[in-house]
VOTOR-301595 format. One line per 4 residues: number of its first residue (from 0); their letters; for each residue x, y, z of N, C-alpha, C. Coordinates in steps of 0.02 Angstrom, whole numbers, plus 50000, padded with zeros to 5 digits. Example, Ala and Ser with C-alpha at 12.3 -4.5 7.8 and 13.67 -1.06 7.14 Angstrom:
<sites>
0) as) 50660,49716,50390,50615,49775,50390,50660,49835,50390 | 50642,49888,50354,50684,49947,50357,50645,50002,50394
</sites>
This chain:
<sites>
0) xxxx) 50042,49939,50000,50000,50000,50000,50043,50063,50000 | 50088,50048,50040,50146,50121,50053,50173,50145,49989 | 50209,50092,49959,50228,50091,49889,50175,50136,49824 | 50108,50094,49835,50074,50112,49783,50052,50200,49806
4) xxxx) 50060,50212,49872,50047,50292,49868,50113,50317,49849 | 50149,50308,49872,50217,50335,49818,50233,50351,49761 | 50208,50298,49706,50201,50296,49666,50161,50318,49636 | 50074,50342,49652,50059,50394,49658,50045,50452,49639
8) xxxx) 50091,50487,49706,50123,50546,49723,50167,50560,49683 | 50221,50501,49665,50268,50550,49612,50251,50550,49534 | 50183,50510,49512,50137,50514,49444,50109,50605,49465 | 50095,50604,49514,50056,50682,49513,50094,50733,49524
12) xxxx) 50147,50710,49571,50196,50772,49563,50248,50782,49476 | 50240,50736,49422,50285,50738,49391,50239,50759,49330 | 50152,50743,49350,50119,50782,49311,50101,50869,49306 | 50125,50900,49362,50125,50947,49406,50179,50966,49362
16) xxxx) 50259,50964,49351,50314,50993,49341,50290,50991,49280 | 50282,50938,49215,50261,50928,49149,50224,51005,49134 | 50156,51011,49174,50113,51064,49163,50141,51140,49179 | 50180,51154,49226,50193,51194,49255,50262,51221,49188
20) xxxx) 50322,51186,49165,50376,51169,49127,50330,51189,49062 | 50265,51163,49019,50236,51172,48972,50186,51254,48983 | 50186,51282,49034,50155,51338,49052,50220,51367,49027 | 50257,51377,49078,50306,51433,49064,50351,51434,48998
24) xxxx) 50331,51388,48952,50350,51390,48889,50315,51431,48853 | 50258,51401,48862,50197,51446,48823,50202,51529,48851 | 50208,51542,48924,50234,51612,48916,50279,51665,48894 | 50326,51603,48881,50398,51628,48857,50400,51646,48779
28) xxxx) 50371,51587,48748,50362,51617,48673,50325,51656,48663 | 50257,51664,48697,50203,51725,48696,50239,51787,48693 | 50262,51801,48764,50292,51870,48788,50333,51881,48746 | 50388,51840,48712,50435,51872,48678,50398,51871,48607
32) xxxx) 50364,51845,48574,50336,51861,48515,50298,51931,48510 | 50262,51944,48559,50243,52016,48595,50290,52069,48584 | 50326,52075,48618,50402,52104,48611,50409,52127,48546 | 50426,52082,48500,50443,52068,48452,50404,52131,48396
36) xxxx) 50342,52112,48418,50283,52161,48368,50317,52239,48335 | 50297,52233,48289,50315,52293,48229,50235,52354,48248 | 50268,52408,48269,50209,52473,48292,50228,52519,48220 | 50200,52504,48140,50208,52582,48118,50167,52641,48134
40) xxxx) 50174,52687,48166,50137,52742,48184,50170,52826,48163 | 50108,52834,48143,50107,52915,48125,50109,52959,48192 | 50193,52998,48176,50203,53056,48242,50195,53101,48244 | 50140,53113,48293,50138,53187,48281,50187,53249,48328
44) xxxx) 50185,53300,48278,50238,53346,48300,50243,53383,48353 | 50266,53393,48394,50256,53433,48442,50279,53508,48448 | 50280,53567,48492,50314,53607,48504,50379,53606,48550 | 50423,53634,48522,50495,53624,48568,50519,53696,48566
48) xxxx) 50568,53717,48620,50557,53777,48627,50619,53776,48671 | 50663,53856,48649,50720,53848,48726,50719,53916,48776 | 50632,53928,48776,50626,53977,48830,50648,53946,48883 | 50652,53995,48913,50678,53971,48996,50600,53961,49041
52) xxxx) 50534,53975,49024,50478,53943,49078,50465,53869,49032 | 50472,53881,48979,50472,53802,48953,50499,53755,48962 | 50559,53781,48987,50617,53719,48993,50572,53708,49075 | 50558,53778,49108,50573,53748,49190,50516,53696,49195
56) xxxx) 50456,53728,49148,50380,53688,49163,50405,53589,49138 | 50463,53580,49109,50483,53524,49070,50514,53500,49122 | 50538,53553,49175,50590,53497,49220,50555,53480,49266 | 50500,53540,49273,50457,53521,49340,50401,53439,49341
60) xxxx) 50382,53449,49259,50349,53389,49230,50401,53310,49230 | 50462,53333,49214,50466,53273,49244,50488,53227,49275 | 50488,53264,49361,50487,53261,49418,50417,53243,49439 | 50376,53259,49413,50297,53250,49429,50269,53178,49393
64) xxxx) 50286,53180,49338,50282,53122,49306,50314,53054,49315 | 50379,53051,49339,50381,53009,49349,50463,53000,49339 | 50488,53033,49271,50535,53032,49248,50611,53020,49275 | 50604,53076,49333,50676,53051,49365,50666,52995,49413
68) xxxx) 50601,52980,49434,50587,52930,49472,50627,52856,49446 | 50607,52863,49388,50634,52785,49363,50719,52793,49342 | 50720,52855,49287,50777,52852,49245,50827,52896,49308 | 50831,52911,49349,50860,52935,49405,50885,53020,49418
72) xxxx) 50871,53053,49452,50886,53127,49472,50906,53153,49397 | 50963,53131,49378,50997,53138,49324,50971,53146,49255 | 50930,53107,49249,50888,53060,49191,50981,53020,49174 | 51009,53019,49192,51070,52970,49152,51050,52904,49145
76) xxxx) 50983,52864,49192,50994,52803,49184,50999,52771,49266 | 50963,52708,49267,50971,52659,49321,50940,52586,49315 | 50979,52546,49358,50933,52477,49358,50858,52485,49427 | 50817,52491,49383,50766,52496,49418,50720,52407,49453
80) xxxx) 50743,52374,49426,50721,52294,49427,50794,52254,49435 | 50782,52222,49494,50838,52164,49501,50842,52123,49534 | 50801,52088,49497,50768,52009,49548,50769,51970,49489 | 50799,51924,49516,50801,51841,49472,50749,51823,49455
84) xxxx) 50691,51821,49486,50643,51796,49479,50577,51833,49425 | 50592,51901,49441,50551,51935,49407,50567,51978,49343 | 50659,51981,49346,50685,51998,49290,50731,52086,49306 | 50767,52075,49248,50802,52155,49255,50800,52176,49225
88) xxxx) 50774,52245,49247,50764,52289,49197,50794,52363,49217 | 50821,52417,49152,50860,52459,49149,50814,52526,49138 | 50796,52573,49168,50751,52639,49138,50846,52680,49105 | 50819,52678,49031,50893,52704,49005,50917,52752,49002
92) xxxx) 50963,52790,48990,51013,52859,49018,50956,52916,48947 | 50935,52975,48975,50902,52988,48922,50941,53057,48913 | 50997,53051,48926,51052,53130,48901,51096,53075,48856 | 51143,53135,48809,51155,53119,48744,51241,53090,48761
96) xxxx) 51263,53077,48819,51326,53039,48866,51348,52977,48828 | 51405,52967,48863,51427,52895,48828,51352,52817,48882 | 51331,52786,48821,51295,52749,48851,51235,52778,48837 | 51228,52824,48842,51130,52848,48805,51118,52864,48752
100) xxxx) 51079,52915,48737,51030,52923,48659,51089,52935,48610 | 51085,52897,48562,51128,52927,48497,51130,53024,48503 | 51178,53016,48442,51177,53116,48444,51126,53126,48394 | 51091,53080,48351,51058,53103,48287,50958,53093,48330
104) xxxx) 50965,53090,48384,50910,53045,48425,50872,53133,48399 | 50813,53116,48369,50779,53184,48368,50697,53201,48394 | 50656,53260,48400,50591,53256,48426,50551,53221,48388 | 50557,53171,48337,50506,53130,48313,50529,53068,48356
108) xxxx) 50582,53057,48373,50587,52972,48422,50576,53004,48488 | 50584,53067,48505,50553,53075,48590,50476,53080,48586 | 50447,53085,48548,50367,53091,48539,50353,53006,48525 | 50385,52964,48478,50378,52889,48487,50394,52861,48511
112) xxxx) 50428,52884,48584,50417,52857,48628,50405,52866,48685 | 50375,52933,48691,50323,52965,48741,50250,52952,48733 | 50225,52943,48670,50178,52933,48670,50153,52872,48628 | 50190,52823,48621,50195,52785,48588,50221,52706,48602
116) xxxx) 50265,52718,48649,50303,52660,48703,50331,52624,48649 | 50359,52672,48595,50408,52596,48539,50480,52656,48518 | 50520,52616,48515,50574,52636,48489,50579,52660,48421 | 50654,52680,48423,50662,52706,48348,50630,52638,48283
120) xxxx) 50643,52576,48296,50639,52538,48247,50577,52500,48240 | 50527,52543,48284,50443,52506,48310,50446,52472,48360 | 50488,52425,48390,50464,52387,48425,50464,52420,48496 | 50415,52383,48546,50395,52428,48584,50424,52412,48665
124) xxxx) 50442,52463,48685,50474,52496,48749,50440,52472,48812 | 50499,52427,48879,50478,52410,48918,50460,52443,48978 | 50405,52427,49006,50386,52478,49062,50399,52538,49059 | 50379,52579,48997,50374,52642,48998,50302,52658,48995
128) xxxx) 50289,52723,49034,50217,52733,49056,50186,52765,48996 | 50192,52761,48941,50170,52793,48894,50087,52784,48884 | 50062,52742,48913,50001,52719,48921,49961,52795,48964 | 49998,52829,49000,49988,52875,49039,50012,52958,48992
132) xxxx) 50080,52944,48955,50098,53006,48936,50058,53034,48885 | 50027,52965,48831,49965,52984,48794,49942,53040,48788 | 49905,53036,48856,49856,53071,48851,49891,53154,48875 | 49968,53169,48869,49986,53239,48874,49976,53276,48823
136) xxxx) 49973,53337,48838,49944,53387,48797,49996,53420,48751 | 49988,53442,48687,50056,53458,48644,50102,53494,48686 | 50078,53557,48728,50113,53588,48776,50163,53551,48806 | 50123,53507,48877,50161,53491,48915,50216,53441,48881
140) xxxx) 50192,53378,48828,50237,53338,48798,50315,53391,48780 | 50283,53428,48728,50336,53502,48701,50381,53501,48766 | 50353,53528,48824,50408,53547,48857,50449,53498,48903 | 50412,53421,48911,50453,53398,48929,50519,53373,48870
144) xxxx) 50487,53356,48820,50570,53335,48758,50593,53390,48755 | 50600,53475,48785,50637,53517,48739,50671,53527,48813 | 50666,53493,48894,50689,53488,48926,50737,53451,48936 | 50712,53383,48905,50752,53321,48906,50807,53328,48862
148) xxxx) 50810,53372,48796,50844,53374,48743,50893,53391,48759 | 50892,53456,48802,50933,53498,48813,50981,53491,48893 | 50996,53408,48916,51003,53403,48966,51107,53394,48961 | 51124,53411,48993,51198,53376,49013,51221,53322,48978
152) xxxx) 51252,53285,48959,51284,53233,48935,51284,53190,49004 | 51287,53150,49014,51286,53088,49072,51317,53043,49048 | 51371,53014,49046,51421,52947,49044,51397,52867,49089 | 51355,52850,49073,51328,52794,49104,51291,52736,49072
156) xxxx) 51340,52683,49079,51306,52639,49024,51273,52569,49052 | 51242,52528,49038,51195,52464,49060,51227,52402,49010 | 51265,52391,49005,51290,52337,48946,51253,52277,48967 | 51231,52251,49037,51183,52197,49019,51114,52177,49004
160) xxxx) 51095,52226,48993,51045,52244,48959,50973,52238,48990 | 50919,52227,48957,50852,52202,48997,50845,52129,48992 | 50837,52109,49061,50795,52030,49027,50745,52006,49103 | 50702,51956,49081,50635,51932,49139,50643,51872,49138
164) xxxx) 50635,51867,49209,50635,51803,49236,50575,51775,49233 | 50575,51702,49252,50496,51668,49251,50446,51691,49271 | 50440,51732,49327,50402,51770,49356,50372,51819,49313 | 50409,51849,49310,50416,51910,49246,50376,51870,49161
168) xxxx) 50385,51824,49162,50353,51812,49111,50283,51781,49120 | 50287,51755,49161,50220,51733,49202,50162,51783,49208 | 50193,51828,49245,50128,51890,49264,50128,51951,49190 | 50181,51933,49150,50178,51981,49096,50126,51941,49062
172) xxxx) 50113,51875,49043,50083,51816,49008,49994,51830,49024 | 49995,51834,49103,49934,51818,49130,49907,51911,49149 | 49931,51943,49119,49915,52012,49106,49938,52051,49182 | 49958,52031,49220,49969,52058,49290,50022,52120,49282
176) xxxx) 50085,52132,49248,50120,52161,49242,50114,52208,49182 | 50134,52277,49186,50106,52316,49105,50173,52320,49107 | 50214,52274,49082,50272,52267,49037,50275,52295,48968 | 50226,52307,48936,50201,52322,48839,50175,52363,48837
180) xxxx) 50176,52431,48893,50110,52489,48880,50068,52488,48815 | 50126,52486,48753,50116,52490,48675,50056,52451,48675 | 50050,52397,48692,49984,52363,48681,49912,52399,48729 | 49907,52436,48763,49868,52501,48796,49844,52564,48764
184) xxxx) 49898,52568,48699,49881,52645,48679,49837,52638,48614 | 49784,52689,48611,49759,52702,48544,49821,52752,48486 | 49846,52724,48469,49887,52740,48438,49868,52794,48387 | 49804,52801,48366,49781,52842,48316,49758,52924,48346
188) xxxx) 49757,52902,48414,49719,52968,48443,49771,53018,48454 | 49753,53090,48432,49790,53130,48419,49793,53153,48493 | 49868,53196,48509,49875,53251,48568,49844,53296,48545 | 49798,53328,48619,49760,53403,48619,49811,53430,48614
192) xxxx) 49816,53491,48606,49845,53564,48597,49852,53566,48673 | 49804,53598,48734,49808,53621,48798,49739,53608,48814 | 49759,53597,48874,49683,53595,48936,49720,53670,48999 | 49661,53694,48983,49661,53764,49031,49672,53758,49104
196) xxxx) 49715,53773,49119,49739,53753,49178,49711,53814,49225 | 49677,53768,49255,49630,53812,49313,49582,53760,49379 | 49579,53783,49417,49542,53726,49434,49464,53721,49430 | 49469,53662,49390,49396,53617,49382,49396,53560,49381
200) xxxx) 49336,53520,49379,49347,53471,49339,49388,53451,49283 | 49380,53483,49249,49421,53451,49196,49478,53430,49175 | 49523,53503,49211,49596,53498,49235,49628,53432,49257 | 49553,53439,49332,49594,53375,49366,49589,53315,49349
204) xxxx) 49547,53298,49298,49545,53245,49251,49597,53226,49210 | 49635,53283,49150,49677,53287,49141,49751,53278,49171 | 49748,53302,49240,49807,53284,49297,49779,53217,49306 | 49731,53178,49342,49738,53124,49365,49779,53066,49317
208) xxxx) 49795,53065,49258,49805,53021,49214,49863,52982,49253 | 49911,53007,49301,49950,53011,49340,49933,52948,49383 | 49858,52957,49417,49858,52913,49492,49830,52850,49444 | 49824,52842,49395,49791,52795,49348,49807,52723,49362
212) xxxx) 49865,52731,49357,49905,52681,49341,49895,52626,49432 | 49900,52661,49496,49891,52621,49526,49825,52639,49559 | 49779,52677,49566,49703,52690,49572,49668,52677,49524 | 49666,52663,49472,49632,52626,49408,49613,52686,49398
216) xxxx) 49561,52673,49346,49521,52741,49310,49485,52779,49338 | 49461,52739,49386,49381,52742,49435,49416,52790,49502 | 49488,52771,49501,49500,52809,49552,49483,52760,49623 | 49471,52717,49613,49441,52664,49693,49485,52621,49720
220) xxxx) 49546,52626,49668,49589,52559,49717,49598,52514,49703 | 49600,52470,49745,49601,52386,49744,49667,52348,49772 | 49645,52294,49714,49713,52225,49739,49802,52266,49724 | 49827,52222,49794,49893,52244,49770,49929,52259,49720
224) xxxx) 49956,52293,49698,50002,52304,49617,50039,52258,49618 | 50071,52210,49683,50128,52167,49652,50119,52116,49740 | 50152,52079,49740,50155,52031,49785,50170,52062,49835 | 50184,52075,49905,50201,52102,49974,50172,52185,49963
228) xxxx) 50125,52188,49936,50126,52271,49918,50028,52260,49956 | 50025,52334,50002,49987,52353,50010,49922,52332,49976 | 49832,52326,49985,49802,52334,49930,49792,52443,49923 | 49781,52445,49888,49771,52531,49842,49723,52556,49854
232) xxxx) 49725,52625,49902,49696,52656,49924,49618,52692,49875 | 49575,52698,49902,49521,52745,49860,49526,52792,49878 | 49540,52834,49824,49573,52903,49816,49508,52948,49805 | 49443,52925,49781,49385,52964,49763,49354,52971,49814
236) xxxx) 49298,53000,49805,49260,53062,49853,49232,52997,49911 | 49224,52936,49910,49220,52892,49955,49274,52866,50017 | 49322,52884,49967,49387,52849,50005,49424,52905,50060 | 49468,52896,50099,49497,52948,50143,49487,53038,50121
240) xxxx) 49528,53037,50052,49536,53088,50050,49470,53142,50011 | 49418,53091,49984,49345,53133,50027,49336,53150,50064 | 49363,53172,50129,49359,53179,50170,49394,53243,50197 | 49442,53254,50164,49500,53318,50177,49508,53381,50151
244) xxxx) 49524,53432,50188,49523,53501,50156,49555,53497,50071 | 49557,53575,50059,49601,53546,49986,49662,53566,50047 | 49657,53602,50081,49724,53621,50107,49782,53575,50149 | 49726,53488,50186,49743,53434,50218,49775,53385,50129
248) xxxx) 49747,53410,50091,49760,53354,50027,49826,53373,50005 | 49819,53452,49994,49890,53473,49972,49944,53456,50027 | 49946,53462,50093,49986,53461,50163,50013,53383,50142 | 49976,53337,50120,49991,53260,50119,50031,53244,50062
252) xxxx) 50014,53288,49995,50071,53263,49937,50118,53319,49958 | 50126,53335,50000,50200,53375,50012,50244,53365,50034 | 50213,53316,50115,50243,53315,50180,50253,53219,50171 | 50207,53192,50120,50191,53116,50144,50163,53080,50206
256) xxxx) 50119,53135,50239,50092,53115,50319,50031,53139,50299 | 49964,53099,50319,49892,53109,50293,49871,53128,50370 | 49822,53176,50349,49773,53209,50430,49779,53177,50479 | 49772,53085,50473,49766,53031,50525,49844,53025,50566
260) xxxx) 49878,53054,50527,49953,53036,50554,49972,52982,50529 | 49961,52958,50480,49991,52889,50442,50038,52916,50382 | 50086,52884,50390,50145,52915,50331,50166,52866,50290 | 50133,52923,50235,50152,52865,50165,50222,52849,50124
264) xxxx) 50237,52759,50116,50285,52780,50113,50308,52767,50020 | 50339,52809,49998,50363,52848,49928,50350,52766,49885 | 50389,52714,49895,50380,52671,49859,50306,52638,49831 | 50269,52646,49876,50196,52630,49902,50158,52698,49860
268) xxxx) 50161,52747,49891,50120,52796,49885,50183,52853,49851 | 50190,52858,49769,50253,52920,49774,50233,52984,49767 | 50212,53001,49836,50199,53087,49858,50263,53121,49820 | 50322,53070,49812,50368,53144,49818,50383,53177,49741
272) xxxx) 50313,53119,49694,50333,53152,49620,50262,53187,49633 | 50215,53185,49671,50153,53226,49691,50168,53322,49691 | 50221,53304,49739,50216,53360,49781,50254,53432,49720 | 50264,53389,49690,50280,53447,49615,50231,53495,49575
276) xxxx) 50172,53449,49600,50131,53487,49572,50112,53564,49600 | 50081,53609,49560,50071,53661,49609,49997,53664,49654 | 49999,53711,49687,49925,53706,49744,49874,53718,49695 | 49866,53734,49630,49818,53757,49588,49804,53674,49556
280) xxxx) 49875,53647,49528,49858,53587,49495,49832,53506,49558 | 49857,53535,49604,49815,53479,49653,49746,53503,49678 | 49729,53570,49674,49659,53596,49706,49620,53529,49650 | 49642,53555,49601,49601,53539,49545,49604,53453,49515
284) xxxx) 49638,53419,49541,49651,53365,49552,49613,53326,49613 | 49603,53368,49660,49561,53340,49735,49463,53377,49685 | 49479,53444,49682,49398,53414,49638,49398,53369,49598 | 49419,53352,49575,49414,53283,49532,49408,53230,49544
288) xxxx) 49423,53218,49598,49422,53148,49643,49368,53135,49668 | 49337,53202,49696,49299,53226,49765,49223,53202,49694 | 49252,53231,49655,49199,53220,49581,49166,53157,49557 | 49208,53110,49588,49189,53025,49573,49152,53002,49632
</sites>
């Protein structure tokens, strides 16, 4: 009897590895055939400019956005991912240094791949939020590439390049990870010109595109973004910060400490690309919330 459960056990455990071994195949060729995909898309042009409030509104954007967050203070470049399991990945040096953008890199490849998430040769760009930059307005796009353009040289290079681990291909496979923004964007939809920056609704609609990504659309939250991670706060007129002055809302993306005395922390919650915004573009961002 002992025997025959043994035997068994290792029929089911060896059916178990078979399935599991034939899964992560099937993710592996998926994801990288994905990858792979050819984006031809029509770019549209932007404004670039070397006033000096253009450049600053470009540096302030992207600090707010996200930009030095990933690609680092610098924009020169960092390994932002470095886990075996889930894969490594590089946000790349975006000054014209040994190791970053070619010298011929011009505002038709910073627009395809600001708003476009694909490289010079189509294929499309990992974990870049372009799913989010979309929807920037010719303005703000304009001034962040005529910011970026015009940055320092940075000497910093990544020679081992990007690559994902099983994990990484797993949750890219089973849609958990937005590894492909490119596959997110309406590619056909043109940038507005400007949204009037004032506070209303609409503005802060326009600004929220920002909390999107980990408040969903709805603004309500939910399941963790990744394994050991918090579940995601509801940010709309239900959730906490329905609840708060605009003056307690602004105090919180500044300071990272909410009315309750709970302090958020940057990885989790990143107040500190928040707090860039100005008191006009968060008034108008908390109506917006307060709006859902």
């Amino acid at each position: 009897m002992f025997r025959k459960i043994i035997k068994i056990a290792g029929m089911i455990l060896g059916i178990v590895v078979v399935v599991i071994a034939g899964y992560l195949t099937k993710a592996y060729i998926s994801v990288n055939g994905r990858r792979n995909t050819n984006y031809a898309v029509d770019v549209q042009q932007v404004p670039i400019s070397s006033d000096s409030a253009i450049l600053a509104l470009g540096g302030r954007l992207a600090k707010a956005k996200g930009c030095t967050e990933c690609h680092g203070a610098d924009l020169g470049g960092k390994v932002f991912v470095d886990d075996p399991a889930l894969g490594h990945l590089i946000a790349s040096n975006l000054t014209k240094g040994k190791g970053g953008l070619p010298a011929d890199y011009s505002t038709t490849d910073w627009v395809r791949a600001l708003k476009h998430a694909v490289n010079r040769q189509g294929k499309p760009l990992l974990f870049m939020p372009s799913h989010e930059f979309t929807f920037l307005t010719e303005q703000d796009m304009g001034a962040i590439i005529s910011y970026c353009a015009q940055l320092a040289p940075v000497d910093r290079g990544f020679p081992e390049g990007n690559s994902l681990g099983p994990i990484g291909y797993v949750l890219t496979d089973l849609g958990q990870l937005p590894l492909l923004p490119a596959e997110m964007i309406d590619h056909q939809r043109p940038l507005v010109k400007e949204v009037k920056a004032e506070i209303s609704v609409a503005y802060g609609k326009y600004l929220s595109t920002s909390c999107q990504g980990c408040h969903r659309e709805n603004m309500k939250g939910g399941e963790p973004l990744a394994p050991g991670f918090p579940p995601v706060m509801d940010i709309s007129s239900s959730g906490r910060p329905g609840k708060w002055s605009d003056e307690q809302f602004i105090a919180t993306l500044r300071t990272g400490k909410t009315p309750e005395g709970h302090t958020l922390k940057p990885d989790e919650m990143p107040w500190t690309m928040a707090k860039e915004f100005t008191d006009l573009e968060l008034k108008a961002l908390h109506l917006y919330l307060n709006s859902l």
